[in-house]
N, C-alpha and C positions, 0 to 999 in steps of 0.2 A: 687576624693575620696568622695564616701558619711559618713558623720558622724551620721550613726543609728547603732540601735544595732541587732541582726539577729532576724529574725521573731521566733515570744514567746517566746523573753524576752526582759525588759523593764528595765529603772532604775524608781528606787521610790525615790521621794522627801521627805522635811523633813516633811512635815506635814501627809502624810500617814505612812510614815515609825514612827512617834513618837504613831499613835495610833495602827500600830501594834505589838509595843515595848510592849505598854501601856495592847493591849491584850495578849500576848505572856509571860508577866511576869505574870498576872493575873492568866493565865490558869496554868503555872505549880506552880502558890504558893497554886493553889487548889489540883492540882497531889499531891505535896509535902506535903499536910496536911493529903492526905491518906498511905505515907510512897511510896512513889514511888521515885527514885533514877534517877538522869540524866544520859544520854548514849549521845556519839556523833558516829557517824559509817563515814565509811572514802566515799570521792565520789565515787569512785570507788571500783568496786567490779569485780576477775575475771569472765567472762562469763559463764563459764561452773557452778559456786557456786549459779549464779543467777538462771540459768534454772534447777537447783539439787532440788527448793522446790517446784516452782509451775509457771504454763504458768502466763503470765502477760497481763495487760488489753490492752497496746498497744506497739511497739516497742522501747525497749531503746538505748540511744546513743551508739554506739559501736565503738573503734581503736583497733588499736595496739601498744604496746610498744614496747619501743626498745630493750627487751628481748623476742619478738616476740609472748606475751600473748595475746591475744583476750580480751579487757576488756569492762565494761559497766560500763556508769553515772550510778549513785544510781538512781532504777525506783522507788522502793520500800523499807521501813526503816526495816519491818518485816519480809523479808527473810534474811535484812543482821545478824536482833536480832536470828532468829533460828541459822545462822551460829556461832556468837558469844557465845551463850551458848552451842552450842556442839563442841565448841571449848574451852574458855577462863573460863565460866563457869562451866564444865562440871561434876565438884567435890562439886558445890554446890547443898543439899538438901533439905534446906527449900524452899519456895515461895520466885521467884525473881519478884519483882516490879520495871520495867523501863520505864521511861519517857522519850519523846523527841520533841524537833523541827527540823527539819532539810529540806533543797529544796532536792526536788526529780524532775528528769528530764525524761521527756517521747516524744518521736520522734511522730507527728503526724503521721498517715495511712493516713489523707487526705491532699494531696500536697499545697493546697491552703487553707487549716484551719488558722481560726485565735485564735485557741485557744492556752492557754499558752503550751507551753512546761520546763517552769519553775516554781514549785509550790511549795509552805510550807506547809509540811505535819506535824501536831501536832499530838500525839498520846499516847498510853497507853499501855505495854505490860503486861503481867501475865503470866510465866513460874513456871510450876510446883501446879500449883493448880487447881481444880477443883469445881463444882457444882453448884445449885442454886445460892447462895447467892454472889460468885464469880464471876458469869455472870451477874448479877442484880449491883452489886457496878460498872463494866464497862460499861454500860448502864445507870446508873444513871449518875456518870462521865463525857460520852460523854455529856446529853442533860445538865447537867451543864455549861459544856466547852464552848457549844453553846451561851446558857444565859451570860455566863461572856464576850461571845464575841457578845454581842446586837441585837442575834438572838432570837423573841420572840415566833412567830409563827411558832412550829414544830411540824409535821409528823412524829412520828418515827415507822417505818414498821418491823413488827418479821415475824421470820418464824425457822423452823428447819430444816438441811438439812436430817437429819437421816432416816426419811420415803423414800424417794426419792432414797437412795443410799441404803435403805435395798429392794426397790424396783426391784431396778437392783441387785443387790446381787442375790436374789431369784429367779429372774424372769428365767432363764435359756438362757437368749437372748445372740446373739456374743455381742463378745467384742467389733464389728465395729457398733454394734446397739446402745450399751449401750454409746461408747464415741461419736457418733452423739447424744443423745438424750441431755450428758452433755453440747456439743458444743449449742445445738439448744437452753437449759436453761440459758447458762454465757453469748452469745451472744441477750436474749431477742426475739428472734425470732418463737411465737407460731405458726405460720404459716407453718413454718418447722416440729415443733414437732406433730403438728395434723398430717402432712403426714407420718410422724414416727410411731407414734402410730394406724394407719389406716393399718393396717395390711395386706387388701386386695389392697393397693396401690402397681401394679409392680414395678411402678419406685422409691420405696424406699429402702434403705437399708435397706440387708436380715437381718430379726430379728433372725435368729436362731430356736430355739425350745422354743421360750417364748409362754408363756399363754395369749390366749388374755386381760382375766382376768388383765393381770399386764400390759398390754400395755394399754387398760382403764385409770385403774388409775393414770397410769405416765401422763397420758395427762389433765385426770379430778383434779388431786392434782394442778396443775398448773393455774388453775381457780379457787380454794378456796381463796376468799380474804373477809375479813370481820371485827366484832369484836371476842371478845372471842368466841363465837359461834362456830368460823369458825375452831377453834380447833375440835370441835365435830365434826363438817362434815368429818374433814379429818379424823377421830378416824375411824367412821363409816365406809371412804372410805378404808382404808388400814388396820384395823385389823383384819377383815377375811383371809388375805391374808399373818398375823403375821407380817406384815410390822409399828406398830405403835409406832416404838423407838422414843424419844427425844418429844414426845407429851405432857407427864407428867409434864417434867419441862418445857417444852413452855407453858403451862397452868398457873403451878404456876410464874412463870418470869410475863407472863401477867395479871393476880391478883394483885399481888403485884403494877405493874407500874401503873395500873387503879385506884387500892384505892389514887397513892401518886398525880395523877393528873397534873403532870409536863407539858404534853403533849399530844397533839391527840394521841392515838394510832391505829393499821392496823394490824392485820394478814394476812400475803400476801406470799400463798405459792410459787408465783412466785417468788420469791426474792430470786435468787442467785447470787453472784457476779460476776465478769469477772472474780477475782482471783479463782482458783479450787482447794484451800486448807483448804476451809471450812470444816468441821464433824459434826459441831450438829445446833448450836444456830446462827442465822446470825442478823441483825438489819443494817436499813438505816436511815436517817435522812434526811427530805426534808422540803424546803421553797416554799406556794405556789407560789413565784414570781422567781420561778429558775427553767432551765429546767432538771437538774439533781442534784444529791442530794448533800448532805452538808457533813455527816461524813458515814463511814461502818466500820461494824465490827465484829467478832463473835469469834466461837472459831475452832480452827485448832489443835487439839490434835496431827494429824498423821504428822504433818510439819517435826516437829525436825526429826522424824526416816528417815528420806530422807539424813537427816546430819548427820544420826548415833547415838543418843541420842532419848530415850523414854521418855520423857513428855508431860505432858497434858500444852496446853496454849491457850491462849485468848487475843484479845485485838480489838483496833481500832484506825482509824483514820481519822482527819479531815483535811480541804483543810480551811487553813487562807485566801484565798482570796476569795472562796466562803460564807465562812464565815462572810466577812465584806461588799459583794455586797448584801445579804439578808438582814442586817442590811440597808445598805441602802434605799432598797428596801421598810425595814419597816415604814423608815424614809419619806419617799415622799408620802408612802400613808395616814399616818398621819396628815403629813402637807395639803393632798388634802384636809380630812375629815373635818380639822378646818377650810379651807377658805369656806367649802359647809355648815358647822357651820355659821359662819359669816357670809353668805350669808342667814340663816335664812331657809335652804333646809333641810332637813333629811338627816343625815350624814348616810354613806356607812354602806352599812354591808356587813357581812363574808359572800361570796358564790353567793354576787351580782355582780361580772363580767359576763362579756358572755362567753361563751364556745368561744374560738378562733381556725377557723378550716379552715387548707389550702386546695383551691381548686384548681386543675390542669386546666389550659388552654388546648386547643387543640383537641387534638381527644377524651381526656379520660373526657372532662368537662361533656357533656349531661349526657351520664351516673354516673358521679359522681353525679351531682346535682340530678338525679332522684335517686340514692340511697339512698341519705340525705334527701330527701322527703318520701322515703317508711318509712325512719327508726323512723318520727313523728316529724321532726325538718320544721320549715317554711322557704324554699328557696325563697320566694318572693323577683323576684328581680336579682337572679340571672341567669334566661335567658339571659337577658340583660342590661348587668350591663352598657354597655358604656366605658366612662372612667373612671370608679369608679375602684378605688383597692381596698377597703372594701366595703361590702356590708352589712350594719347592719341589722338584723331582731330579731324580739323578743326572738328570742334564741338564736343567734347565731351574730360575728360577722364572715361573711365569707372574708377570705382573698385568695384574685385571685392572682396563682404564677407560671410560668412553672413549666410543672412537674419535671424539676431536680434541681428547686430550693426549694420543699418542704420541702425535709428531713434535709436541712437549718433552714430552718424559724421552724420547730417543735424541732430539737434540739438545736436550740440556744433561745429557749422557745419564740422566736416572737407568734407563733402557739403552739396552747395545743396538737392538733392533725393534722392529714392531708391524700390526699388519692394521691397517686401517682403510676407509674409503677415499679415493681420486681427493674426492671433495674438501675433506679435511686436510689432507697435506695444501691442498688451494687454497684452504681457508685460513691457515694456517702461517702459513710463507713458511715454518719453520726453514731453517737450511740443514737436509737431510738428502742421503743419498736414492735416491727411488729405482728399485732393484729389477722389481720382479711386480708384472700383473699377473695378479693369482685366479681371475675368470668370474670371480662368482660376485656378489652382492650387488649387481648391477642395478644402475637407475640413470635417470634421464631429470635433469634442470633446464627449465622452460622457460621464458616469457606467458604470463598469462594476462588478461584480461576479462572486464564484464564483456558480454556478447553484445556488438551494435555499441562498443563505445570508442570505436577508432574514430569518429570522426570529433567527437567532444574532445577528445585526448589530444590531436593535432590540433586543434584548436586553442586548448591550455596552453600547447607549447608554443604554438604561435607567439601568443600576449605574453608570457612568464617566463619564458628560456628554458624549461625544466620539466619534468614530470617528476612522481613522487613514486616510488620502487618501494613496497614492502618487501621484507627478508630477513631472515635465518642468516643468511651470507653475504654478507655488506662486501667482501673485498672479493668475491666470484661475479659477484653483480658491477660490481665496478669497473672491474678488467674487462666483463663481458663491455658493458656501455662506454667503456676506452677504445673499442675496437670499433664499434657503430658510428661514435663520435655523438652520438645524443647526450647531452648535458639532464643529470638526472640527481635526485634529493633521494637521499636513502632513508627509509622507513625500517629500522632493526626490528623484529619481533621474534618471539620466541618459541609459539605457538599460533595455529589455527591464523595462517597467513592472509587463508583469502577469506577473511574478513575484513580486510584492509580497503579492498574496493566497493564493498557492498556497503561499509559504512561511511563510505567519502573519506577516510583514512588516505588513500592510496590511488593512483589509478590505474598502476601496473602493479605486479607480484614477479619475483623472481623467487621456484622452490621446486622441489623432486616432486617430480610424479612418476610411475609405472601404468596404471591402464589410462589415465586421466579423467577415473570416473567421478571423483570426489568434487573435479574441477567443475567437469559438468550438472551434476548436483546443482552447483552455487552460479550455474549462469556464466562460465569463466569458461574463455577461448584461447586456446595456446596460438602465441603469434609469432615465438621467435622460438628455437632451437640454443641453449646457453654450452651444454655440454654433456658426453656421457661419462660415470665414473663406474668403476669398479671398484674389485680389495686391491691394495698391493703391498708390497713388503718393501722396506727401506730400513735405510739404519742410517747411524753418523757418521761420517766421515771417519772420526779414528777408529770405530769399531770394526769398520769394514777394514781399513790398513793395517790394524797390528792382531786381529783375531781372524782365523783364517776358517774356523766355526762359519763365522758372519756369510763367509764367500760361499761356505758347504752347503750351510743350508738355502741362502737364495737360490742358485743350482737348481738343487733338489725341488725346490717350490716351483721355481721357472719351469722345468721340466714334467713336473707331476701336473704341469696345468697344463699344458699342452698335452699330455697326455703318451709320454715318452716315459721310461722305462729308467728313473738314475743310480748310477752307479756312484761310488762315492771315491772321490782323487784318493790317489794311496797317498799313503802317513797323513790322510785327515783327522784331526782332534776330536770331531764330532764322534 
């Protein structure tokens, strides 16, 4: 018997456990001094109440009890507060103000993550109120909360969802346009959304009868990031098209936060959440030393009608444990500055790290490097690196990784950015921003088989329910046979796939091929189409919000692959 505890979760001793008492009491005697009221909600919640307000950012724990319900661990505190007030609340009128701590549990997507699956979520609700000054007090709040929990250096990122969805409102587009384009925004994936909005692309979902006028902007609003300014642009961009709701008060929210100076701030109209029960006002909050963000939050007016009650609400929430690794964070870079003090050096300043950016080994390396070199950065050095796993250069540190170990290293913030293959970010799940398709390392994932064995195979699945998939990519193959709806047993392997069918291993193969002559070789027939991948460039979420490097050089990569000519934004850091 091993005595551990199951992977993400951990027990906390007394010395962290007392300073996150110490910030936990902190935080809501600041709640409490603006009239906010404690709430506890139960861990459990039945399944169907959870998915009644909005999809959720990753899968939650799911049984069954012994009355046969379907139930889920609490993923989330703010679906169960909408359920709560269109139930227990539901006769109350005025402004409800609720406070909370409470662990919310979330099932990893990637099998081998080490990320937690047990977190302390602190937070803020506001039921039944509205406007300005409402949204500006939870905003002020959070970056408070921050402060009192020893986060000093933050990012905080606005944006409005309301242009966007009156976008699609108007646009005249299907319905299977409009919720790919949501999907391609909650998941961070530009790379999708440009093929979305590329209106002359066959292979993308039928847009309908939309203008292309409105396919533009869904795609150009997505690249507005800025300061206030960048309000303007978006004004410009969508109120020809009478798309420019929720701009007004994004304007004034961002006045106001600028005079009080709390915090950098970002207009970043890519900024939607994974959760999709946003309506207007949304905000993140990042540490440059974290690869995703600190707190989110906005307002969700449409939630509660989901649960049958019409009000307007708002709120946010933050992660205590990312909360106290930023602090740390802050803490070691301070203590660097003073021994480089005492050493009598120029102590560090803001914005002097290097850009940290993962290179792929392999087939996809030359061309990676020669695109990091169009795009004005100095590869010197990495031709041949040797045994070097860094390779510093005056811009950049490059760090050399396989490519399916990149979208690792850029979301657990080792790397700001990185360039790897379609496949790997697939294979992956990491939660990473996907920028830029850079054109090259192209391949093609197939369905294969032995020749003249379709009819044994239908056969197996007849009597068995299942067929037996060898792969390299257990979770490409999976998504793929999620869509077909075939019930299928995965065969992992690591090499020399289609061996899998020839020795009764296997009866299908899911793997790359380019001519398909290797397949033919071994007697193996391609029967189905899985996907085609390319390189592309992403980064993390905070890299991309508080480094503005991050923005320069995807630009530049976007543009040198199409084969444009780029300029570089004035006062870029690159």
């Amino acid at each position: 018997m091993k005595l551990v505890t199951p992977s993400g979760f951990r027990d906390i001793l007394s010395a962290e456990a007392t300073e996150r008492e110490r910030i936990t009491r902190e935080v809501q005697d600041l709640f409490a001094e603006h009239g906010f009221l404690p709430i506890e909600t139960p861990t459990l919640e039945i399944m169907d109440v959870v998915f009644q307000g909005a999809r959720l950012p990753s899968s939650p724990f799911k049984f069954f009890d012994s009355k046969g319900d379907l139930l889920a661990m609490r993923p989330d505190v703010t679906l169960q507060v909408a359920r709560m007030c269109a139930t227990r609340l539901r006769s109350v009128d005025d402004a409800i103000r609720l406070r909370y701590t409470q662990r919310v549990f979330r099932e990893s997507d990637e099998a081998s993550s080490a990320k937690p699956r047990e977190i302390t979520q602190i937070g803020l609700e506001m039921i039944g109120a509205k406007g300005v000054n409402v949204d500006l007090e939870l905003i002020g709040l959070m970056v408070g909360a921050l402060k009192v929990s020893g986060v000093d250096d933050i990012t905080l990122s606005l944006a409005t969802v309301a242009p966007l969805r009156a976008l699609l409102d108007r646009s005249g587009a299907s319905d299977a346009w409009k919720q790919a384009v949501l999907n391609a925004y909650h998941e961070s994936n530009f790379v999708e959304l440009s093929k979305l909005t590329n209106l002359e692309d066959k292979d993308s979902v039928d847009a309908g009868n939309i203008a292309p006028a409105y396919a533009d902007a869904v795609w150009r609003l997505s690249r507005i990031r800025g300061g206030k300014d960048a309000i303007d642009c978006a004004r410009d961009l969508v109120s020809p098209l009478g798309c420019a709701q929720g701009l007004d008060e994004l304007e004034e929210i961002c006045s106001a936060l600028c005079k009080d100076a709390a915090c950098d701030i970002l207009v970043d109209f890519s900024l939607i959440s994974s959760f999709d029960y946003y309506t207007g006002i949304v905000f993140e909050a990042y540490s440059p030393y974290l690869g995703s963000s600190l707190a989110s939050g906005g307002r969700y007016d449409d939630m509660l009608a989901s649960y049958g009650i019409d009000k307007a609400a708002a709120g946010f929430a933050f992660c205590l444990e990312q909360a106290m690794a930023a602090n740390a964070a802050e803490e070691e870079l301070k203590d660097a500055q003073a021994k480089i003090k005492s050493a009598g050096s120029a102590s560090l300043k803001d914005g002097s790290r290097k850009l940290r950016i993962a290179v792929p080994k392999g087939s996809l390396n030359k061309q990676a490097i020669e695109c990091l070199a169009q795009a004005g950065l100095d590869t010197q050095g990495l031709d041949d690196p040797g045994r070097q796993l860094i390779v510093s250069t005056p811009d950049a540190d490059f760090i050399i990784v396989r490519p399916s170990d990149a979208p690792a290293f850029v979301a657990y913030g080792a790397a700001d950015c990185g360039i790897c293959g379609r496949d790997s970010l697939l294979e992956s799940g990491a939660q990473v921003v996907e920028l830029a398709d850079l054109g090259f390392g192209g391949c093609r994932f197939v369905v294969a088989e032995p020749e003249g064995a379709a009819r044994s195979i239908e056969e197996r699945y007849r009597k068995l329910g299942s067929i037996r998939v060898a792969t390299k990519y257990p979770n490409i193959t999976l998504a793929h046979y999620a869509k077909t709806g075939l019930q299928v047993d995965i065969v992992k392997l690591h090499g020399n796939i289609e061996l899998a069918p020839l020795t009764g291993m296997a009866e299908r193969i899911v793997d790359i091929t380019a001519t398909g002559t290797t397949l033919k070789e071994n007697d193996l027939v391609i029967v189905e189409d899985v996907l085609d991948s390319t390189a592309r460039f992403f980064a993390n979420p905070c890299a991309l919000r508080t480094d503005r490097r991050v923005v320069e050089l995807s630009r530049a990569l976007e543009d040198n692959a199409k084969g444009k000519h780029y300029e570089p934004i004035a006062g870029s850091s690159m």
